[in-house]
C-alpha angles and dihedrals in degrees: 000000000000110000106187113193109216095171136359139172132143099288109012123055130171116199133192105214127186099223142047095216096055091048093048090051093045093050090056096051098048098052087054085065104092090215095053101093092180133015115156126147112225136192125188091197129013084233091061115077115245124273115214111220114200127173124169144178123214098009119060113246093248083059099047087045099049089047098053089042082057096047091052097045086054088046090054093041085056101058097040081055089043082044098048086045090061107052 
């Protein structure tokens, strides 16, 4: 997946991602983290691909991000084991 980095300091990053349902998932993720102050995805045309915006307070952006990558990988561990128990 291309992850393209328009902007990026300690506590603001603006990233080009291929894909609305990765920005959507990351978005969700990132607003359950309590030092994340503003995470929204934006696109100015549906033909343009979605830009993550992320600001915190308290946890640098690279952090919040990497925490909520590694919530959603265990989230999605647990229901391919809850899966593989069922069949």
């Amino acid at each position: 997946m291309d992850v393209n980095v328009l902007k990026s300091s300690k506590d603001e990053m603006d990233v080009e991602l291929e894909n609305l349902a990765i920005a959507e998932l990351l978005r969700v993720y990132l607003n359950k983290d309590s030092s994340v102050t503003f995470a929204v995805w934006r696109r100015d045309h549906p033909s343009e691909k979605p830009v993550l915006v992320v600001k915190t307070k308290g946890k640098t952006v690279k952090k919040a991000m990497s925490d909520a990558i590694a919530l959603i990988t265990k989230n999605l561990d647990k229901v391919e084991s809850d899966f593989k128990k069922i069949h």
